[in-house]
Structures are given as C-alpha cells and as structure tokens.
N, C-alpha and C positions, 0 to 999 in steps of 0.2 A: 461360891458363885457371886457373893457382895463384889468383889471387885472390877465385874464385867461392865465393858461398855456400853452403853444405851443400844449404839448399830450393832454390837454383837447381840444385845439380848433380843434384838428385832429378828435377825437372821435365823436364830435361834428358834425362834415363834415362826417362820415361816418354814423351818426346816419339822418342824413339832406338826402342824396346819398342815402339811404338806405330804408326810410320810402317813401320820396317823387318819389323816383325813383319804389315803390311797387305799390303806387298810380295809377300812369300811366302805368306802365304796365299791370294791374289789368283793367282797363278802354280800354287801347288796345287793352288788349287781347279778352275780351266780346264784343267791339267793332266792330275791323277790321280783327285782327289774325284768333280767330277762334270761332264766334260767335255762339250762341246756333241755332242748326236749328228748332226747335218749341218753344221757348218760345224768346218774346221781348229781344234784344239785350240791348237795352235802358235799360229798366229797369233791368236788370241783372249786367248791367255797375254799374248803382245807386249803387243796393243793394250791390255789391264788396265793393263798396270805400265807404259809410258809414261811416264805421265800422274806418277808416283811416281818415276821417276827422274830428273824434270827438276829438283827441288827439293834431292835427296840428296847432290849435293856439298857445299852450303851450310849443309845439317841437318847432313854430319858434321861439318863445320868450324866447328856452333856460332855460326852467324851467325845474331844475331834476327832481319832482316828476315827472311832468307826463311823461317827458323822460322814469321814471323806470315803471310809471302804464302803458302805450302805450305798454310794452313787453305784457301784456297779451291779446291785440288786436291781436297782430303779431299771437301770437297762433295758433287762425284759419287760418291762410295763411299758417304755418309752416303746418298744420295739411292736410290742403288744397295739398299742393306740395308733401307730403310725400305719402297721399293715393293717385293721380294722379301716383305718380314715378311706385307706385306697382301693379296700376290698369290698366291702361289707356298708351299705346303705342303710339301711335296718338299722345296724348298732352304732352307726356312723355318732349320734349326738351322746352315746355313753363313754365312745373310743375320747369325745373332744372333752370330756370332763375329767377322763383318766387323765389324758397327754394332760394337760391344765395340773393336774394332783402334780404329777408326776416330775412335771417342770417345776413347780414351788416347791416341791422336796429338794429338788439338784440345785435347785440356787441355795437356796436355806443353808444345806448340806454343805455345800463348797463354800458359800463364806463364811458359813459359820467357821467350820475347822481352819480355815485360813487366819480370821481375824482372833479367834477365841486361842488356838493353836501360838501365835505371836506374844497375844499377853500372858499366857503362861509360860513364855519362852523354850517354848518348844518349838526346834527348827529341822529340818530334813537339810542333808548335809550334801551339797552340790555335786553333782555327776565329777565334771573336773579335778575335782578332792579325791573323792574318793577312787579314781582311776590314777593321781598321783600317788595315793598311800599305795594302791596296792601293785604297782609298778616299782615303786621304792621300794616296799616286802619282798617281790621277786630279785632282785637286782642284789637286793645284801644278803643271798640266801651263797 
C-alpha cells in the first residue's frame, strides 16, 4: 500500500469512516438509541450489521473490488434512511445520520476502487470489446 496516492489514501479513509462508522451506528442504534419495543433488540442489532460484515475483511484489506461490490450492501441502509426520512418523525434524526454513514461509505467505496483499482492496473474491459470477442467466437464457430 506504500505506493498509493495521497487522494486515494483519503477516499480510502472516507470509505474505512464510513462503512465502519455505519456499522456501529446501526448496532447502536438497535441497541441503546432506540431499540425495537416488541421484538429482541439483540437480534435486530445481528440482523443490521450482517449484511456490513460480509464485505469488511476486504474493505480492510483495501481490496477495490469489494470496495466497489460493498456499494450494493449499502443499498439497503441508503433505502433504509430514505424511507425512515419520509415516514417516521421520531427516528427521522437517526435515519439523517445513517443516510450521512452511508453516503461517505458510497463515495469512499466508489473512488476508492476507481482510483486505487487504476494504479494497480486493474481495468474492467469495455462492454464493446467484449461484445466484439464474443461475436467473433460465434462467427468462427
């Protein structure tokens, strides 16, 4: 990781702030904040973060894909905060902390693997291309 650049080690840190900081709040929140009144707090905490720890060996190990596949985890939290914001008054200032987590993981996430992903020269190979290879495979068959 000595060879990274400054903007990728930032992204990096916002993508690190961002996931892990969802984490805990997400376990918090189900926890202590403002826990479910009929159903186990406990398990409610689990099922939250789950979903956030499938990705986190890879996030800390700085690996872009999964940096860029972990944006579709975020999803649900994104989806999570949004219908809170529109629904729910009461949770509405816990919903604007998540969306806030949850936004600094998807930028973090997305440039990181973007910029980190380039100077390791790793590239995803254009739609076009790869609809010409496999046109040209069919064709000489």
């Amino acid at each position: 990781m000595s060879d990274m650049q400054p903007s990728t080690r930032n992204y990096r840190l916002l993508a690190l702030v961002g996931n892990l900081g969802l984490l805990a709040w997400v376990a918090l929140w189900q926890l202590f904040v403002s826990p479910h009144p009929h159903l186990s707090s406990l398990s409610l905490a689990i099922a939250w973060c789950i979903p956030l720890l499938l990705p986190l060996p890879g996030i800390l190990a700085g690996k872009p894909y999964t940096h860029a596949w972990a944006n579709f985890v975020l999803m649900l939290y994104f989806l999570h905060a949004l219908t809170l914001l529109y629904v729910d008054n009461g949770e509405r200032w816990l919903a604007v902390i998540e969306l806030m987590l949850t936004f600094c993981a998807f930028i973090g996430n997305t440039v990181y693997a973007r910029k980190r992903g380039k100077e390791l020269g790793m590239k995803l190979t254009k739609l076009s291309e790869v609809e010409k290879r496999e046109k040209q495979s069919f064709e000489d068959r």
